[in-house]
C-alpha positions in Angstrom: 73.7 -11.6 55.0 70.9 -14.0 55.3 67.8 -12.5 54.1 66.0 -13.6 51.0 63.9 -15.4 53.5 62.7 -12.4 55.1 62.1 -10.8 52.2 59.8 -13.6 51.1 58.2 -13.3 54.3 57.5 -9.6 53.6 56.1 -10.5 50.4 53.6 -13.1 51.6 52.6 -10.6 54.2 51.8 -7.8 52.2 49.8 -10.6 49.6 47.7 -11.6 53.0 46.7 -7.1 53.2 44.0 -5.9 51.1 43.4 -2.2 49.8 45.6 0.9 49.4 48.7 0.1 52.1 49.2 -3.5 49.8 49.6 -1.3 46.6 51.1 1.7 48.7 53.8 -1.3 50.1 54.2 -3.4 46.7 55.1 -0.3 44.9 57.4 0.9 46.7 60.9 2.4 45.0 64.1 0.1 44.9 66.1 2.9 46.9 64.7 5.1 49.6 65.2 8.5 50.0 68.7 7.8 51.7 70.3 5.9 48.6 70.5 7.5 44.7 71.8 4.9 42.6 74.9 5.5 40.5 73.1 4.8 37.4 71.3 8.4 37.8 73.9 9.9 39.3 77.8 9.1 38.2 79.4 12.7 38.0 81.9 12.1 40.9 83.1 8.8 39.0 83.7 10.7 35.9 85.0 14.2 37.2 87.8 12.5 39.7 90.3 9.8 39.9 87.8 7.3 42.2 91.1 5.0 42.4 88.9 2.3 44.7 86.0 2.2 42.4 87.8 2.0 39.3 90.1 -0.9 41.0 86.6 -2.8 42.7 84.3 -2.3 39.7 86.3 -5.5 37.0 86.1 -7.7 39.9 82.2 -6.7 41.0 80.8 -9.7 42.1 77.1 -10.8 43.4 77.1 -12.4 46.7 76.6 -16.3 45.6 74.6 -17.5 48.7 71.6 -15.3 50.7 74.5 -15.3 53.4 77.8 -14.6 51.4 78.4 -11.1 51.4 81.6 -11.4 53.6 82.9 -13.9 51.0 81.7 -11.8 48.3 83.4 -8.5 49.5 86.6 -10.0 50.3 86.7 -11.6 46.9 86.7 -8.3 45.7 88.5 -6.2 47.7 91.8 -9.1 47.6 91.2 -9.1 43.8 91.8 -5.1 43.7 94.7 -5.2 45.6 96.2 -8.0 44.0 95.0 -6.7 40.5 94.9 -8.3 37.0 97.0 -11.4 37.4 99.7 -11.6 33.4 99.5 -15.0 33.1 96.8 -16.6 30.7 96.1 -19.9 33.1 96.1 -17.6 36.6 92.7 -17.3 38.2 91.2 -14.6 39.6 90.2 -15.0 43.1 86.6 -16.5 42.9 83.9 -16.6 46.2 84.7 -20.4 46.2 88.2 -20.0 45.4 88.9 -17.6 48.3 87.2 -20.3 50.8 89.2 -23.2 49.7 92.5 -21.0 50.0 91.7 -19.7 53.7 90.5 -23.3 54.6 88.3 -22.5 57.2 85.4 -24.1 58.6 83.5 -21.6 60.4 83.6 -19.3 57.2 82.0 -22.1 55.1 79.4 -22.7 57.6 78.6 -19.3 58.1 78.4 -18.1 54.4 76.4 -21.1 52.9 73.1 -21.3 51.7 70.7 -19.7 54.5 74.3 -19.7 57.3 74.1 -17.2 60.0 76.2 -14.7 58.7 78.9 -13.4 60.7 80.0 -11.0 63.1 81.8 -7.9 62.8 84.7 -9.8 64.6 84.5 -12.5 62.3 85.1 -10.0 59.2 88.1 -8.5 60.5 89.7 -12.3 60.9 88.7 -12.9 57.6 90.0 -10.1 55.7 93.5 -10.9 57.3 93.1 -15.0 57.3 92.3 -13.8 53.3 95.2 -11.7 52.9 97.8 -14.6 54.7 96.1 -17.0 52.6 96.7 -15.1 49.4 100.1 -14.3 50.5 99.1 -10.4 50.5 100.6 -8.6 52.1 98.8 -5.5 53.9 97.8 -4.1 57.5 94.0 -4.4 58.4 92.4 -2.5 61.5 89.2 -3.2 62.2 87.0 -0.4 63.5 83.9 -1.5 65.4 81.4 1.0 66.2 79.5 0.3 69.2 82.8 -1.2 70.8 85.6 1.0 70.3 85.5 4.8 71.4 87.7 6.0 68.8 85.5 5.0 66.1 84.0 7.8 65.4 82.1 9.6 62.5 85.1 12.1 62.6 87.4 9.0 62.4 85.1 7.0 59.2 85.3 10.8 57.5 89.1 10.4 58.1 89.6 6.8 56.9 87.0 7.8 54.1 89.6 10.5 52.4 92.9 8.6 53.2 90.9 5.7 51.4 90.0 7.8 48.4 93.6 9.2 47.4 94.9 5.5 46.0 93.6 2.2 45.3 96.8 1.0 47.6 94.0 0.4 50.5 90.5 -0.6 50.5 87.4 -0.3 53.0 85.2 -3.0 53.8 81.8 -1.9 55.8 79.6 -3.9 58.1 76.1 -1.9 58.4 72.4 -2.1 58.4 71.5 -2.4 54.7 67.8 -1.4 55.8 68.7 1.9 57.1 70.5 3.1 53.9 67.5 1.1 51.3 64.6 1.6 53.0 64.4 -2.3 53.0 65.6 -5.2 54.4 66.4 -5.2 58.3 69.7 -6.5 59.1 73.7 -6.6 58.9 75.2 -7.0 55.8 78.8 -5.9 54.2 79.9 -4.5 51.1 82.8 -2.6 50.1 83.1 1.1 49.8 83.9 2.5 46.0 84.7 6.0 46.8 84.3 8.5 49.2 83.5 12.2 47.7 84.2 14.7 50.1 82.9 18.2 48.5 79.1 16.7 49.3 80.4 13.9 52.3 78.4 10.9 50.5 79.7 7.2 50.0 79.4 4.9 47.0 78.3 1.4 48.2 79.7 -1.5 46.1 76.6 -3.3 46.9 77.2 -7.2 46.8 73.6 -7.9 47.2 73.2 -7.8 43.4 70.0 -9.4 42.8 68.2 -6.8 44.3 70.9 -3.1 43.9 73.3 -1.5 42.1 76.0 0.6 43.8 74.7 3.8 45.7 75.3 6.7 46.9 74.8 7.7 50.3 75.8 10.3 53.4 79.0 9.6 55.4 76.3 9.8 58.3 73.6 7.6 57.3 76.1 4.9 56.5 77.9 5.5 60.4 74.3 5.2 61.7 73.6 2.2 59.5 77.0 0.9 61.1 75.7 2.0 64.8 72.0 -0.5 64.3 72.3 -3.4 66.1 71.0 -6.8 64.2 67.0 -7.4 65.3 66.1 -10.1 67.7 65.2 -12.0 64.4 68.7 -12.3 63.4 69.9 -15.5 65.4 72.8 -15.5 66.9 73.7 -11.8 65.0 71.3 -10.2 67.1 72.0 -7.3 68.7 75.5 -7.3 66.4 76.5 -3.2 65.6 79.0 -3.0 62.9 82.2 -0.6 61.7 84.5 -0.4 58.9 87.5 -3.0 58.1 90.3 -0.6 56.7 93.3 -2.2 54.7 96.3 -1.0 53.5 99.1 -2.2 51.3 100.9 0.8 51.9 
């Protein structure tokens, strides 16, 4: 989502503080204490099948505007499903490629350079205008968190181990990225890499890649960073909760 701005603004602040708190701020970790990267901690990946991330991670892809990471994450996710195309002149499904094939106008506007983002609405008719476009075929449910009652923690924990026993079906989250970093304030979406149940922790495919890696992080601090709504500073995503897009070839 759009926020390299804000983060510039952040920056300029903390240059305008003097003393300790403009070290204590400028120093601060890349990951809070809610998100261990996979670089220090991959034992899940190599000790189990992980069928998502192993299907996600050839077609890992950095979000190519500061408000692409719908585009991004569905580039992926209709890439893994598709998979590895035989013949030497097919493409894989690029960011750019993906919006020329779903044609839409709204999508372009709202993914550009500084766009508003979209709403968790918005991902759910993208992921299936993707999957049409792409001739695809799979079911998608969208499960919005601060609209629908039966999208519950009990119900992502569900979703979260159907999701991790094949890469036939992919999950696609819409959640405050500050709440799981430690940073930024706002809605973003990536998709999910693999669920490991035994300590109830998710791998984030982060899209955001100038600035993370994939993480690790609890089932429940994701759902909360899916329950945040947007700040007032988020335009017309304000006040915008989130949820998980679930979609299945099966």
């Amino acid at each position: 989502m759009p926020h390299k701005f804000a983060r510039w603004l952040a920056v300029i602040g903390l240059l305008a503080v003097a003393g300790p708190l403009q070290a204590e701020e400028t120093n601060k970790p890349k990951f809070g204490a809610l998100a261990i990267p996979v670089t220090v901690d991959n034992g899940h990946l190599r000790m189990s099948a992980a069928p998502d991330y192993w299907a996600l991670a050839p077609f890992y892809v950095s979000q190519q505007t500061s408000s692409a990471c719908s585009l991004a994450s569905l580039a992926m996710l209709t890439n893994a499903l598709r998979g590895l195309p035989g013949g030497a002149e097919d493409d894989l499904i690029t960011q750019d490629g993906l919006l020329e094939a779903v044609d839409s106008r709204k999508w372009r506007e709202q993914t550009k350079e500084d766009g508003d983002g979209v709403a968790f609405a918005d991902l759910v008719a993208q992921t299936d205008a993707s999957l049409v476009a792409l001739e695809i075929k799979a079911t998608v449910s969208g499960n919005h968190v601060g609209a629908d009652a039966k999208a519950t923690l009990d119900a992502f924990r569900k979703a979260l181990a159907e999701n991790e026993k094949s890469a036939s079906d992919m999950i696609v989250v819409y959640f405050n990225q500050g709440v799981v970093t430690g940073d930024w304030d706002g809605p973003h979406v990536s998709p999910i890499g693999a669920y490991d149940a035994r300590n109830d922790r998710v791998l984030v495919m982060d899209i955001d890649r100038e600035w993370y890696v994939p993480y690790w992080t609890s089932t429940e601090t994701l759902y909360k960073a899916m329950q945040r709504p947007a700040p007032k500073d988020q335009g017309l995503l304000a006040g915008e909760t989130g949820g998980w897009v679930h979609v299945n070839k099966g």
